[in-house]
Structure formats: structure tokens, C-alpha cells
C-alpha positions as CSV (number, residue, x, y, z in Angstrom):
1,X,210.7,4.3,-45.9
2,X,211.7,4.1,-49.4
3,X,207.8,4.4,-51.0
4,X,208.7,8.3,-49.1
5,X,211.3,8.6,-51.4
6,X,214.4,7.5,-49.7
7,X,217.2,6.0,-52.6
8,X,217.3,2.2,-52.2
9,X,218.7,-0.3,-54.2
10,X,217.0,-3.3,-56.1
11,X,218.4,-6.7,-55.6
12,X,218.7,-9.0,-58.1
13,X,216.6,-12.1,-57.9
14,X,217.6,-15.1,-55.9
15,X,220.2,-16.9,-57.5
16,X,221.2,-14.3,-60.1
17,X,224.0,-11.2,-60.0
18,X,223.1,-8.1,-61.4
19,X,224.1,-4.3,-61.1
20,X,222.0,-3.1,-58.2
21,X,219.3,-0.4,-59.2
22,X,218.7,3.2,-57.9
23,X,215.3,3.0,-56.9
24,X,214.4,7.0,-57.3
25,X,216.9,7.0,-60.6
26,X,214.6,3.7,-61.8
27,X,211.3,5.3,-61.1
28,X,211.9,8.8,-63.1
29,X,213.1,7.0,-66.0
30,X,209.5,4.8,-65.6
31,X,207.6,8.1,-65.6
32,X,209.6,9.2,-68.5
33,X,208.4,6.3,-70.3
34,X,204.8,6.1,-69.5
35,X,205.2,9.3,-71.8
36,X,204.2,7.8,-75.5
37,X,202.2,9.4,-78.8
38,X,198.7,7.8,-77.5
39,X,199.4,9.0,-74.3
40,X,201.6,12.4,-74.0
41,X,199.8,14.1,-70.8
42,X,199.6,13.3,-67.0
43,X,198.6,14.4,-64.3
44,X,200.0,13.1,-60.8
45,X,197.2,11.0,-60.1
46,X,197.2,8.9,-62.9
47,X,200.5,8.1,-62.7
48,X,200.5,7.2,-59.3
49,X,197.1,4.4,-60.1
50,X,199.1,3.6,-63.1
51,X,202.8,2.8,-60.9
52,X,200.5,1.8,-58.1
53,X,203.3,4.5,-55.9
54,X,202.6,7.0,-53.2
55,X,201.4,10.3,-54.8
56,X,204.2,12.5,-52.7
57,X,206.6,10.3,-54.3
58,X,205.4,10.7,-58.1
59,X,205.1,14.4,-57.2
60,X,208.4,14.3,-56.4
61,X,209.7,13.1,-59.5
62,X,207.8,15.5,-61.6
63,X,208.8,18.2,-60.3
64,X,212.6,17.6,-60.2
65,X,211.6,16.2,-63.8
66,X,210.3,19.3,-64.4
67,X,213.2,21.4,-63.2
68,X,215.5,19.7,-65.4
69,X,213.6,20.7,-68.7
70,X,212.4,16.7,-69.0
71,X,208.9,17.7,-68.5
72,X,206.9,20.7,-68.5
73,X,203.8,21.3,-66.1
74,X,200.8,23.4,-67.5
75,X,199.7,25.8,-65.0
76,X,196.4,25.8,-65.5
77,X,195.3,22.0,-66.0
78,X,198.1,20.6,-63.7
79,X,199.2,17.8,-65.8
80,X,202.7,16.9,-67.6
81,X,204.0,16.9,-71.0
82,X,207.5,16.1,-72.5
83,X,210.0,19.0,-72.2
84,X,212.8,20.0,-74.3
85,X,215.5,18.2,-72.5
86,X,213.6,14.9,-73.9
87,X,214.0,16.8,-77.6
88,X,217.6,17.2,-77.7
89,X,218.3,13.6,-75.9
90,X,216.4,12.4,-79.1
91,X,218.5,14.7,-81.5
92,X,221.7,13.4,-80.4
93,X,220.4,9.7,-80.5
94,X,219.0,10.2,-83.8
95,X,222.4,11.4,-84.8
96,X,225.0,9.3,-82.8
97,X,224.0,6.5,-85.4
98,X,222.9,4.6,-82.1
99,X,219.5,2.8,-84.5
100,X,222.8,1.7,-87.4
101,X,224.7,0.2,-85.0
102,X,222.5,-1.6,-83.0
103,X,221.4,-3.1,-86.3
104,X,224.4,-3.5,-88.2
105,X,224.9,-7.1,-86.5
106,X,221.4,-8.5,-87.3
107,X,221.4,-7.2,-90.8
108,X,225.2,-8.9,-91.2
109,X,223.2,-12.4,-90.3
110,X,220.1,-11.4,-92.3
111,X,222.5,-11.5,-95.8
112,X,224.6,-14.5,-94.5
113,X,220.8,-16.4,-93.8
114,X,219.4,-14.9,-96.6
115,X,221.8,-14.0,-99.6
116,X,219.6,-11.3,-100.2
117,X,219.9,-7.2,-99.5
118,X,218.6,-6.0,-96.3
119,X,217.9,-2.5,-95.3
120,X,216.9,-0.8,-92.2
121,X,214.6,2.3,-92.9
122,X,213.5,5.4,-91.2
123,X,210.6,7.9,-91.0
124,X,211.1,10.8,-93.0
125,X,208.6,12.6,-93.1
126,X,206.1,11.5,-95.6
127,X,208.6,9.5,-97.4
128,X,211.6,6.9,-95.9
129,X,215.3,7.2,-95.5
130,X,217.6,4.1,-95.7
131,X,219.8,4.4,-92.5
132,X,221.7,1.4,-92.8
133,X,222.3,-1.3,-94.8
134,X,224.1,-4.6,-96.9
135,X,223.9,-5.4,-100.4
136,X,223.0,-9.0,-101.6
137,X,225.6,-11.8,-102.4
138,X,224.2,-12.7,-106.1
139,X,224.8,-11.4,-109.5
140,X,221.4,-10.0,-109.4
141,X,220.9,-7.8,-106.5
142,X,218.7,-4.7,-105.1
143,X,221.4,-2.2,-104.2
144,X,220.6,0.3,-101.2
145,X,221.9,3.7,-101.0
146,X,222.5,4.9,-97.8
147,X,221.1,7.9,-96.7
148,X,218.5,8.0,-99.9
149,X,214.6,9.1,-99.7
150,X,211.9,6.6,-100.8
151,X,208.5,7.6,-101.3
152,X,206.6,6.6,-97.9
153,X,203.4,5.4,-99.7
154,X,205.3,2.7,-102.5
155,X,206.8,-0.4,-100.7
156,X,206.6,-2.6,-98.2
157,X,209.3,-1.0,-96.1
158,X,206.9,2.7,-96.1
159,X,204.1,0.8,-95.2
160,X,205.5,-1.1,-91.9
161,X,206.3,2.3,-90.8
162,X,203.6,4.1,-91.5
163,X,200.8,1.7,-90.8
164,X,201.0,2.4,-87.3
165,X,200.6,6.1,-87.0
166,X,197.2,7.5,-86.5
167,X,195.1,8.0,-89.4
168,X,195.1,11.9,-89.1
169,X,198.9,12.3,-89.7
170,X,198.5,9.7,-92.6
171,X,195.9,11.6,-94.2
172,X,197.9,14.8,-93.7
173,X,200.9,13.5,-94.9
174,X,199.3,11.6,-97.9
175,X,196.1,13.1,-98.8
176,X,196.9,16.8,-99.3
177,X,198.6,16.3,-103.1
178,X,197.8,12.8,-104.1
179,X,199.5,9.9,-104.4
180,X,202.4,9.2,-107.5
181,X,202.0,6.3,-109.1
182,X,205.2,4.7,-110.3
183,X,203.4,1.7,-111.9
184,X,200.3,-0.1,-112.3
185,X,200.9,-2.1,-109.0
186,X,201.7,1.5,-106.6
187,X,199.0,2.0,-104.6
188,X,197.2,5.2,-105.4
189,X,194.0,5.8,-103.6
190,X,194.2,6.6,-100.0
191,X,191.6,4.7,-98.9
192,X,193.3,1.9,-100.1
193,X,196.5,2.4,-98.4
194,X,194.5,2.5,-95.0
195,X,193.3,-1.0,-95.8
196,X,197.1,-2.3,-96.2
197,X,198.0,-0.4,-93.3
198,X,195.3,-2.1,-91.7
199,X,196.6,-5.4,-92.7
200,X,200.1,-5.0,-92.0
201,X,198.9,-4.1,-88.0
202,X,197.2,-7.4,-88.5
203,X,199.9,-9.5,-90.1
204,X,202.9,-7.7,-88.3
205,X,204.5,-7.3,-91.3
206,X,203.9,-6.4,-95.2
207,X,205.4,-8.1,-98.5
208,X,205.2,-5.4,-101.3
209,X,205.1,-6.8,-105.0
210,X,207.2,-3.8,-107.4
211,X,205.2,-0.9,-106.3
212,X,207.8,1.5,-106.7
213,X,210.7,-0.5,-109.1
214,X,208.3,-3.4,-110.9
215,X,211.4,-5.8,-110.8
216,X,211.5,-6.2,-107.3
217,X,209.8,-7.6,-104.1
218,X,210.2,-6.7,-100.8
219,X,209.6,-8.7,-97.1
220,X,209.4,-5.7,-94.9
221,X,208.5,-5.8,-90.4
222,X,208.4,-3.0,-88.2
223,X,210.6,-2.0,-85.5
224,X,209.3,-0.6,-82.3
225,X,210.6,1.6,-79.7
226,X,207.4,1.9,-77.1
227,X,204.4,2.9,-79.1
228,X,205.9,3.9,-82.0
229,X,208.0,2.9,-85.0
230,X,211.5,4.2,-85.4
231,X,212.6,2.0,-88.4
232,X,211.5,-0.7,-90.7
233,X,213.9,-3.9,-91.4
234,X,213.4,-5.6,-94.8
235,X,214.8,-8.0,-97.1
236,X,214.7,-6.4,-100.5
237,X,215.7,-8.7,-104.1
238,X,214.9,-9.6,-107.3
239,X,211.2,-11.1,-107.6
240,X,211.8,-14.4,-108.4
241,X,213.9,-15.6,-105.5
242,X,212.2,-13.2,-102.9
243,X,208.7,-14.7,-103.5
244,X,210.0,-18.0,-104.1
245,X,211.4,-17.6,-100.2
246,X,208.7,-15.7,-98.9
247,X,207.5,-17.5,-96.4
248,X,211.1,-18.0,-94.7
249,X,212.1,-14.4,-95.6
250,X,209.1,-13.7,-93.4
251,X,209.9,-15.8,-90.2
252,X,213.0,-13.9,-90.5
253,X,212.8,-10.8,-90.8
254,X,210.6,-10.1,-88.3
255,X,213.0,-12.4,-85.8
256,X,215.3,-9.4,-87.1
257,X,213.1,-6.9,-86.0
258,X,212.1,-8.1,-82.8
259,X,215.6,-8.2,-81.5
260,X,216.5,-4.6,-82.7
261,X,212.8,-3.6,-80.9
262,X,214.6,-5.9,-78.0
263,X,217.6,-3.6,-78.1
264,X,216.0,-0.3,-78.1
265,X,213.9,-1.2,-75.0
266,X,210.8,-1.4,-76.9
């Protein structure tokens, strides 16, 4: 009865307590999230092979989906994109500083581990903004200002963001005017900045020598929240300790940035 659509609850698994789940509740937020940037159409067939459910039932949830502004239906093609309602959840998330303070914590035990400034970016169009983050403990320190733009193509933290968006958008965003180079180490040529973006996705995370202030070097992973990235973590300091550490700096940051991707649901 309940592949028909009738509410049931999930148990926990033998042995363990847990809030029951509303089966129909737990399915629509599913199809909500089988909704991603390499993926933003589909139709009721698809999802129902992909869920392995009943096709009454997924039609179901589309449509009071649908009527709730979550998802619009094209009428001529049949199939589903995101609606509105899923634009405005994301405007108040992006503004209820939910990214800062689910990070705030790790970045607190980032300094302690590493003594050195850590800082939590975010996409800004074709540059970065620093949403959150905590100066180093030494005399010599990289100071972040909250709230400040970076240029998206100079830096470790730009590239961990924007290595993983398709190569269309980065060749809009980057291509059009050039490139500014802010020193002899900024990478300048687009081609060239696919190949680090290239080894970034490869690495899982990106060390940037002074490409945008020559004095400093940066340790940088991305955060991910489904198939995108809403935010880069990195530890930011003067050259000499940073690369001295690199290789621990490394291990940790992207420990860091796994457990913020762990907290968004990613």
C-alpha cells in the first residue's frame, strides 16, 4: 500500500533510535534533489528508473511539487525543472548566514591546529567573496576581510571553486576581457587555467604560490553541496611557514572541507 502513496513511516534500523520518517515528505525532498546543474530536467519516467518507485507515485509528487512553485512542468515536452519556490529557499539560505555558521566551528579548530588564517570563500560571480573567517595567531599573518571580493582567476581559493563548473561558464566568465595579471606567478592565459582546473578535480584540492599578493601561499579544498561548489575552505599565510607545512596543511584542510560538505548534505 504505501508504493500507492499512502504516508508511512521509516523505522530506524535494528538496534538504533531515530526520528521516524514521512515516507511521502522523504520522497519529494529525494526528487527535489535528483535536481542538480548536470542534470536540471525530468521527466516522470526517469525518475521513477532512477528511485526504482511506482510511476503514479512520482507523478504524484510532481505535480503537488508543481503546485507549490517547487517545480515547473513544460507543457509541451512533459518534463520538470526547478521552480521559483526552490529560488527564494536559496535566497534566504544564502542570507541567513546558514554556510558561516556551519563553518565557524571547523575554521575555530583549523587556527588552533594550524596557527595559521583560514577563510571560507564563496562564488561571486567571476570573482570570490570571503564569507567567513579567523585571522592567524603569529606576528606575521594574512588578514581576511569579511565580505571582500577576490579576483576568481588568482589563488588557490578561486580555483577550488571554479574548477568544477563547466568550461562554458568559465570561458564566459573569464575569456570575454582577459585575464589581470597581478604578478609574474598569476596565471594569465585561459587555456592555462583549464589545465589547473583540471588538476585541482584531480588532486581535490589546489596550493597557490603568490598569484595575486607574491608574499603569500595558500592551501585551498572545495566544498560541495550535491554537484556543485558553494564555498572554498583554505588556510592562507606567509610563504615560508605555509609551504614548509604543506603537506599537513593539505590533509587538513580538506578534512575541513569534507565535514562542512558533511553538514550541508552534500
Amino acid at each position: 500500500m504505501a508504493e500507492r502513496g499512502t504516508d508511512t513511516t521509516t523505522p530506524a534500523p535494528a538496534g538504533q533510535q531515530a526520528p521516524a520518517v514521512l515516507q511521502t515528505v522523504d520522497r519529494a525532498l529525494l526528487v527535489l534533489l535528483t535536481f542538480t546543474e548536470q542534470r536540471p530536467e525530468w521527466g516522470v519516467s526517469e525518475l521513477a528508473r532512477h528511485h526504482g518507485w511506482d510511476k503514479a507515485v512520482v507523478q504524484r509528487l510532481l505535480t503537488t511539487l508543481s503546485a507549490r512553485g517547487f517545480l515547473l512542468c513544460d507543457d509541451n515536452s512533459r518534463r520538470y525543472r526547478p521552480g521559483p519556490a526552490l529560488s527564494r529557499l536559496a535566497r534566504v539560505s544564502e542570507h541567513s548566514g546558514v554556510l558561516s555558521s556551519i563553518s565557524r566551528p571547523i575554521l575555530a579548530r583549523l587556527l588552533r591546529e594550524t596557527g595559521e588564517s583560514i577563510v571560507l570563500n564563496v562564488p561571486h560571480g567571476g570573482s570570490y567573496r570571503c564569507e567567513a573567517a579567523v585571522d592567524g595567531t603569529g606576528p606575521v599573518r594574512y588578514t581576511a576581510i569579511i565580505g571582500a571580493v577576490m579576483p576568481g582567476h588568482a589563488g588557490a581559493s578561486g580555483h577550488t571553486i571554479f574548477a568544477y563548473h563547466p568550461e562554458r561558464e568559465i570561458r564566459q566568465m573569464f575569456g570575454a576581457t582577459g585575464l589581470t595579471r597581478f604578478n609574474d606567478r598569476t596565471i594569465t592565459d585561459l587555456d592555462a587555467l583549464l589545465t589547473c582546473y583540471a588538476q585541482v578535480r584531480a588532486d581535490g584540492y589546489c596550493i597557490s604560490h603568490g598569484e595575486y599578493d607574491e608574499a603569500v601561499t595558500a592551501v585551498s579544498a572545495p566544498v560541495f553541496q550535491g554537484d556543485g561548489v558553494p564555498a572554498s575552505l583554505t588556510v592562507i599565510g606567509p610563504s615560508h611557514r605555509v609551504e614548509r607545512a604543506a603537506d599537513t596543511l593539505v590533509t587538513l584542510v580538506r578534512a575541513g572541507a569534507a565535514e562542512i560538505t558533511a553538514a550541508l548534505g552534500g
